[in-house]
C-alpha positions as CSV (number, residue, x, y, z in Angstrom):
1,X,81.0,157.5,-48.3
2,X,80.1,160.7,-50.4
3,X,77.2,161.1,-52.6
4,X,78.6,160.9,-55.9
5,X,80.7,157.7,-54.9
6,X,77.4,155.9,-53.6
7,X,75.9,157.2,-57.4
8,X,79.5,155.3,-59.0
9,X,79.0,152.4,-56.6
10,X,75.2,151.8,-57.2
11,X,73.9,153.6,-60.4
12,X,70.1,153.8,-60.9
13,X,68.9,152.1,-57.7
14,X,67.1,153.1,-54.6
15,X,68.9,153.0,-51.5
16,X,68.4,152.9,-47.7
17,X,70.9,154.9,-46.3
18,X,72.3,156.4,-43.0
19,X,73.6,159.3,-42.3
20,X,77.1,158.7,-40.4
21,X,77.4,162.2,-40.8
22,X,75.2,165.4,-41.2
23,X,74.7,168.9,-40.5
24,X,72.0,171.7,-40.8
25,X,72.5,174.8,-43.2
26,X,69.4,177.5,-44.0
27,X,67.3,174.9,-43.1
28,X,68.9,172.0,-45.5
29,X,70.4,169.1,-43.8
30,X,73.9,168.6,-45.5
31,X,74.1,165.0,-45.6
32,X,78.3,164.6,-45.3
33,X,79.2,160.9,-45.2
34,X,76.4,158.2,-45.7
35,X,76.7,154.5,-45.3
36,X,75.1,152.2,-47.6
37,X,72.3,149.8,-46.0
38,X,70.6,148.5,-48.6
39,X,69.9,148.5,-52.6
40,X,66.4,148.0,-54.1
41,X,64.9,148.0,-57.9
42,X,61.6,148.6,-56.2
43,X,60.9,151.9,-54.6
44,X,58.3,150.7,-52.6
45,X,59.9,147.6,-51.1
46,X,62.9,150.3,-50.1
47,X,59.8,152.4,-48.1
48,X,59.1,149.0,-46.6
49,X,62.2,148.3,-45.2
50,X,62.6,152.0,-43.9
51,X,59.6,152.3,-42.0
52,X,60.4,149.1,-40.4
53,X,64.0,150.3,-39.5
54,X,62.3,153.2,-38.7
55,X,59.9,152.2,-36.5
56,X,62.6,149.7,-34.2
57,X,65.2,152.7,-34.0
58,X,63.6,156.1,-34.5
59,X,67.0,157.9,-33.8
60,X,68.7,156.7,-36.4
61,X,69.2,159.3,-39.7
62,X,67.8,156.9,-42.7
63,X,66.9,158.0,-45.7
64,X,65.3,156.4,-49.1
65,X,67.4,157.6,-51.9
66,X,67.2,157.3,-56.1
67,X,71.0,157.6,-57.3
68,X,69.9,159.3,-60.7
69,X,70.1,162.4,-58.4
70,X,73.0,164.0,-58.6
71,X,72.3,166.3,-55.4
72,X,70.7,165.3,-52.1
73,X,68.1,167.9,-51.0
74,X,66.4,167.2,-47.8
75,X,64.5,170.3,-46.4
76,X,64.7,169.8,-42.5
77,X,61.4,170.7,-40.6
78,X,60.6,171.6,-36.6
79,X,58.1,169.4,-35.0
80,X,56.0,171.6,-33.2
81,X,53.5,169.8,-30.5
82,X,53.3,166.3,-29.6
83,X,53.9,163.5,-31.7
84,X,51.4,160.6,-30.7
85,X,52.5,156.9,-32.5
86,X,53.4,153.5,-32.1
């Protein structure tokens, strides 16, 4: 699904989304098709559930959105070094 039909389907929530599909441009990650996981009132409780998914399947592309934004902007970064976790 596209951004602005997510923002039609769910206005003025948060969201946990996937990306299904996504690319890089100038160091921007173009997030192309996204599918819907879960709505929330509660920002916090959305963060909840993300760092859970997170955690049980780190290569997945989720993201916590707010659907009063009418663009996505997600600034990709380089890990540099080791990453040391759970």
């Amino acid at each position: 699904m596209k951004w602005q039909e997510v923002r039609l389907n769910h206005p003025n929530r948060w969201l946990l989304v996937e990306a299904a599909q996504a690319h890089t441009e100038a160091n921007q990650r173009i997030l192309d098709d996204l599918v819907v996981l879960d709505t929330y009132k509660d920002s916090v409780v959305a963060m909840r559930d993300y760092t859970q998914m997170h955690r049980q399947c780190p290569d997945r592309e989720l993201y916590v959105l707010h659907t009063s934004r009418e663009e996505i902007e997600v600034e990709e970064r380089r890990w540099f070094g080791f990453r040391i976790g759970a």
